[in-house]
N, C-alpha and C positions, 0 to 999 in steps of 0.2 A: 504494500500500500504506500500511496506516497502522498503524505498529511504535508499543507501547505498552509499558510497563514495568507488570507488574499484582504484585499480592504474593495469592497465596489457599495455603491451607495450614501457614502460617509460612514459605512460600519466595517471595523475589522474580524475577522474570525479563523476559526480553524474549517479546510473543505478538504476532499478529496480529489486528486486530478485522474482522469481517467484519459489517455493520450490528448487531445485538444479542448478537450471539457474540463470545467471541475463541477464538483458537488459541493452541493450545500448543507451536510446533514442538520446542522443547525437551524436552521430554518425548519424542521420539521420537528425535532427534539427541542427546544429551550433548556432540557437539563445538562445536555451538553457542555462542558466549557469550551467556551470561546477563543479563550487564550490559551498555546501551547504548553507554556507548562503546569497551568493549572488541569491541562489533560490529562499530560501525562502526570501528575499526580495523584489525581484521581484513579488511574491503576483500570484493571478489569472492566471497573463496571463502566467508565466510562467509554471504553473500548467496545461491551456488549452493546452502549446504546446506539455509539456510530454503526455499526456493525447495520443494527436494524434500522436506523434512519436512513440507510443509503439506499434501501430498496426504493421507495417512495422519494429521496429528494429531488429538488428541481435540480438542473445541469443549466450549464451556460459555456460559451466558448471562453478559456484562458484569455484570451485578446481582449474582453471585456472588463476584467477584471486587472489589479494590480497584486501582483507579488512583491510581500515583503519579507524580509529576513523568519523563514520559519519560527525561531526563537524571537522575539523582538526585543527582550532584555533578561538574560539569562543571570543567576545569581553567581557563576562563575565562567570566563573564558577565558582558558588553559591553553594553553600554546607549547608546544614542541622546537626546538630548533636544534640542527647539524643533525638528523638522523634518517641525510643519504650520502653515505660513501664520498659517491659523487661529489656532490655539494659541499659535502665539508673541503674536499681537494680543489675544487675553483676558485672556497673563500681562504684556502691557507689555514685553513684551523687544523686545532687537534682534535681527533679522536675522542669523544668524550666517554667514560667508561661509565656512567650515571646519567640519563637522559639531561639533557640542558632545558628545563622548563622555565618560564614566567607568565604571567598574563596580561591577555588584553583586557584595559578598559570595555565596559559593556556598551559604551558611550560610542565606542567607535562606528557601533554595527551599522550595518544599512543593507537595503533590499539586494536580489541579485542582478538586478538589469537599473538600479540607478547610479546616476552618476559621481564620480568620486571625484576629489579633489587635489591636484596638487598644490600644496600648499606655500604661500606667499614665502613663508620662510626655509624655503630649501627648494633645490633644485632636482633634488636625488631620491624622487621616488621610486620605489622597485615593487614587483610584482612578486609574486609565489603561491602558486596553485598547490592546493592540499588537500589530504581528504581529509573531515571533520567527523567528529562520533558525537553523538546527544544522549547522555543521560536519561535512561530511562526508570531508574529503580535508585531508591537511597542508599547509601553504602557504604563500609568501610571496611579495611584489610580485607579488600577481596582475593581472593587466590586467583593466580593466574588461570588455571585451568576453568574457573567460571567466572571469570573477566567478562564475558561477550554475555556472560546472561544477562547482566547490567544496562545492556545499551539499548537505545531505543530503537536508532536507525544513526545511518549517516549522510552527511552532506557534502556539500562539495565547497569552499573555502579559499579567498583570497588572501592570505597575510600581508596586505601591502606594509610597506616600513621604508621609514626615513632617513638613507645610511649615511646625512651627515649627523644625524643626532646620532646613530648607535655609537659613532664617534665623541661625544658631547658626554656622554654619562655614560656611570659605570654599569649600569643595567637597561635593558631596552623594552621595560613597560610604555615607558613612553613614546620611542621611536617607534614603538610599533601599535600608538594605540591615537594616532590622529583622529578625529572628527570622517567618519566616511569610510575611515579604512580598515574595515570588518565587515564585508559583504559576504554573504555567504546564503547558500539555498540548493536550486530555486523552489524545492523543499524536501522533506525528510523522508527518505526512503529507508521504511521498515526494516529491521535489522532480519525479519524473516525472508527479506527478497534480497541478501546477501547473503551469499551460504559461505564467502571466504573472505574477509576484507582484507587480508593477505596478498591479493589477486587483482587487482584493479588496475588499470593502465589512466595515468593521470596526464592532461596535455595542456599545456596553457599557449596559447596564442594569442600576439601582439598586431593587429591592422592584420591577420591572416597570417601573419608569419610564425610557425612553428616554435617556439623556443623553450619550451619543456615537451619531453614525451619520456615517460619513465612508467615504473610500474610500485604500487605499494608491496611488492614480495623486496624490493630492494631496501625497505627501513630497516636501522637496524635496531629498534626497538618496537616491536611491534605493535597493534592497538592494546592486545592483553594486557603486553610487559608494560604500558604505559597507562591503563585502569589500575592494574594488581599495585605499582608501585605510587602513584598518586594518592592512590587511598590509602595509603600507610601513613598518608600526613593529612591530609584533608577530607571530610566527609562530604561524597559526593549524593549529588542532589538532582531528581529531574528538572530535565531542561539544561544542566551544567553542559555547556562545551569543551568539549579537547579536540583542537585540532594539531594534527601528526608530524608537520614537517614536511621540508620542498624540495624536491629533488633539483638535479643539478641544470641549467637555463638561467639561473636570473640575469639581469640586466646589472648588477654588481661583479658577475665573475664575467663578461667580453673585455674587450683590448681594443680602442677604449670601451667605456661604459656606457649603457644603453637603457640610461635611467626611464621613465616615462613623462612623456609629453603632454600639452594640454592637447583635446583632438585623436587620441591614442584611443582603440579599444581593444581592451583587455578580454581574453575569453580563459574560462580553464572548464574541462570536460573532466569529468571522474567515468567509467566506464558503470553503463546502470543505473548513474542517480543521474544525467542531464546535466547541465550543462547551466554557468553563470557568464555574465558577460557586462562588462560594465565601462564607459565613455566616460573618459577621464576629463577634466575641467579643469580651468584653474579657480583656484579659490573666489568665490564670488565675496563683493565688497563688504557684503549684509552679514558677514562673518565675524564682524566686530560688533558687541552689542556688551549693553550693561540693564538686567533686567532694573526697572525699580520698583 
């Protein structure tokens, strides 16, 4: 199943896509929750009631409606970094023997087909296609061998990042947690319609130019090793994001550098969940504000 947060009407909800369509089971249930993770919190029963609202909901073409970030603000996103071989050898790194985690601000996220920002102050945005896992079930010290029982589904995920700030400070919550630059979707494919998240062939392209195509059997932490050991420190929560890490392409590791442009669009395909695609901007003026 692939559970989508769409907004048409002025109302946001959780539907169903069914290739060009989606569903509206909400509209037929009101006990449904509307918001994703108050679904997947809900557990079971809220899953029996979708289950039986879809026979009878209305349908409408995707094209009518707007896709937004599955998640729309998740109580944690977890980020992955240097675990493809690859990638670590383009950026000169080492080898980390203990995954290299931090997170992104929630703040960052945005839909997977709007547009992002390059921002007024740097020139050096980069791109990085990954595949995402969503918390489906609350949890701690889980073992790796039932790591994947956890998961809800997974997504497909832009880590975009600012590499003159990762220069700038000593950690990169920041550099990697801009206004815009957490798109991710275009939405959540059940973790029952992946029988291997091991197996995925991930692609990001730049204006049609190729510049990731790798495979997630090449992490060297896998999604397991990366639930089993998280949750040794933190209680994860549905709706929590982790996403895995970029294989090797980005716009950091060419001679020279092949940062992103205003005018640029971004695509990254995960094999099975679809595909996110997002037209880069420059930062709009209205950027600057002071609530009163």
């Amino acid at each position: 199943m692939k559970l989508a947060s769409f907004t048409t009407d002025g109302r946001t909800r959780i539907g169903v896509v069914e290739y060009e369509r989606i569903a509206d089971p909400c509209a037929v249930d009101p006990s449904i929750p509307t918001d994703m993770t108050e679904f997947l919190t809900a557990g079971a029963k809220a899953r029996t009631a979708l289950d039986a609202a879809l026979r009878s909901a209305p349908r409408r073409p995707l094209a009518e409606v707007t896709l937004g970030a599955p998640v729309p603000r998740p109580g944690k996103f977890l980020a992955v970094g240097l675990n493809y071989a690859d990638h670590i050898k383009e950026l000169g790194a080492a080898t980390p023997q203990f995954p290299s985690t931090f997170a992104k601000m929630s703040s960052c996220i945005t839909g997977p087909y709007d547009p992002v920002h390059r921002p007024r102050v740097s020139d050096s945005m980069d791109y990085e296609g990954e595949l995402g896992l969503v918390i489906g079930r609350r949890c701690r010290h889980v073992p790796k061998e039932r790591a994947l029982e956890v998961v809800a589904g997974y997504v497909v995920v832009n880590d975009l990042t600012v590499r003159e700030w990762v220069g700038l400070t000593p950690q990169v919550v920041i550099p990697k947690s801009f206004d815009t630059h957490g798109p991710f979707g275009p939405w959540l494919t059940t973790a029952d319609e992946v029988p291997d998240p091991q197996a995925l062939s991930v692609k990001t392209t730049v204006n049609g130019e190729v510049r990731q195509n790798s495979s997630t059997a090449e992490m060297i932490f896998s999604c397991a090793d990366l639930i089993a050991l998280l949750s040794q420190a933190v209680t994860l929560e549905p709706g929590d994001i982790i996403t895995t890490g970029t294989p090797p392409g980005v716009g950091e590791g060419f001679t020279p550098k092949r940062y992103l442009q205003p005018g640029d669009v971004v695509r990254v395909e995960i094999d099975g969940l679809g595909a996110i695609e997002n037209r880069v901007i420059a930062e709009p003026d209205d950027t600057a504000f002071i609530d009163t």
